[in-house]
C-alpha positions as CSV (number, residue, x, y, z in Angstrom):
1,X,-79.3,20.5,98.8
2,X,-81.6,18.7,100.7
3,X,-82.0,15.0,100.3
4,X,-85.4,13.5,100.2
5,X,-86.8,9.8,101.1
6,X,-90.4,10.7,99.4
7,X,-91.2,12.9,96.7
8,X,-95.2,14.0,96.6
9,X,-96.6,15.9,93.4
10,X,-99.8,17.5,94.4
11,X,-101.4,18.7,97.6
12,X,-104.9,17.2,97.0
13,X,-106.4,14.7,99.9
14,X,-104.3,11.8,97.9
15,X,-101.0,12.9,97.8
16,X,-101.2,14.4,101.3
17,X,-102.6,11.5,102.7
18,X,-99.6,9.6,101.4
19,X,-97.2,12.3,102.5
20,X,-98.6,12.0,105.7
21,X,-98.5,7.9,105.5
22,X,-94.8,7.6,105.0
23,X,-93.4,11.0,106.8
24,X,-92.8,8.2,109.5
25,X,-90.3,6.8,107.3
26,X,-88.5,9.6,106.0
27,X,-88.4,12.9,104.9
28,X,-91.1,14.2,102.6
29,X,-91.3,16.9,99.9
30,X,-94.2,18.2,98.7
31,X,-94.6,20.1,95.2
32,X,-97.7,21.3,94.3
33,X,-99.1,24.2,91.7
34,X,-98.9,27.4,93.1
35,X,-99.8,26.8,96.6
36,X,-101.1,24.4,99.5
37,X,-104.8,25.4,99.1
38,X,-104.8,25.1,94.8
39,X,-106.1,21.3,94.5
40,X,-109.5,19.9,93.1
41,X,-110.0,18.4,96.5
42,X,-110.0,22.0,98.0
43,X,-112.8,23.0,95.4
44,X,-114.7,19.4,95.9
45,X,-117.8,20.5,97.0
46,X,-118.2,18.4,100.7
47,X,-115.0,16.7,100.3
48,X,-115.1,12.8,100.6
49,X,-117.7,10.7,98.8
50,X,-119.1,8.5,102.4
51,X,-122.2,8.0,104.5
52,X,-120.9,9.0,107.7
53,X,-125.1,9.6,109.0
54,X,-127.9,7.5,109.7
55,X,-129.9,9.8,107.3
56,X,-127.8,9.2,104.6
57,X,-127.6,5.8,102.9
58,X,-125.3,3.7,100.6
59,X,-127.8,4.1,97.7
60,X,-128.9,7.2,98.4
61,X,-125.4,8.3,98.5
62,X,-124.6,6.2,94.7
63,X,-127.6,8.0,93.4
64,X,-127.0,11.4,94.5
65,X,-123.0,10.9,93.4
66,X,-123.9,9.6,89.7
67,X,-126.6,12.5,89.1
68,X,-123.6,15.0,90.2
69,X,-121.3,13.2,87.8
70,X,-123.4,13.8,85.2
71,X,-123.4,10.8,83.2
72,X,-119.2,10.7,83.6
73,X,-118.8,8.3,86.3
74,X,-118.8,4.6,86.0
75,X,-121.4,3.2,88.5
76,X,-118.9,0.3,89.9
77,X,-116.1,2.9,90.4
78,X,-118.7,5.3,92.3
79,X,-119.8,2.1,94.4
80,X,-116.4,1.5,95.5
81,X,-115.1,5.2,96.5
82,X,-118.6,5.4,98.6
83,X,-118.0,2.1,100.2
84,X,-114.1,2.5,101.3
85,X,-115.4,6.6,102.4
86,X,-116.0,5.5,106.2
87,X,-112.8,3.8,106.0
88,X,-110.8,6.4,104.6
89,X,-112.2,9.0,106.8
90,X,-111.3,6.9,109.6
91,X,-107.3,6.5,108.6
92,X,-107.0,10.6,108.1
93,X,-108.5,11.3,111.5
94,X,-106.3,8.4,113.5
């Protein structure tokens, strides 16, 4: 048996961007559904909510987000994923 420091359920942009976090700090085991590619965040259609362009903007971006959530997102929750976006972006690329 393989002993493990870190014990990730899912393969979605959350749990592999915590994987990939503390891998640095032990080892990591991933357990997902059936297979690396079955997560919502592989069907998320254009992945991370952020203004990453000078076309797009913060509203814009709030706007377009709440009209796709169809009346199911709350407005300060939406505000707050599209702010910390650029951020979070930033972190998976470094």
């Amino acid at each position: 048996m393989n002993p493990f420091d870190f014990l990730v359920l899912g393969s979605g942009i959350a749990g592999l961007s915590f994987a990939l976090k503390v891998s640095a700090q032990g080892r990591v085991a991933i357990i997902t559904k059936k297979n690396r590619a079955e997560s919502n965040t592989n069907y998320a259609q254009g992945g991370i909510a952020a203004v990453t362009s000078r076309e797009d903007s913060f509203e814009m971006h709030v706007r377009d987000t709440l009209e796709a959530g169809a009346g199911l997102c709350r407005e300060e929750v939406v505000r707050a994923i599209v702010q910390e976006g650029p951020a979070r972006i930033a972190e998976l690329i470094e």
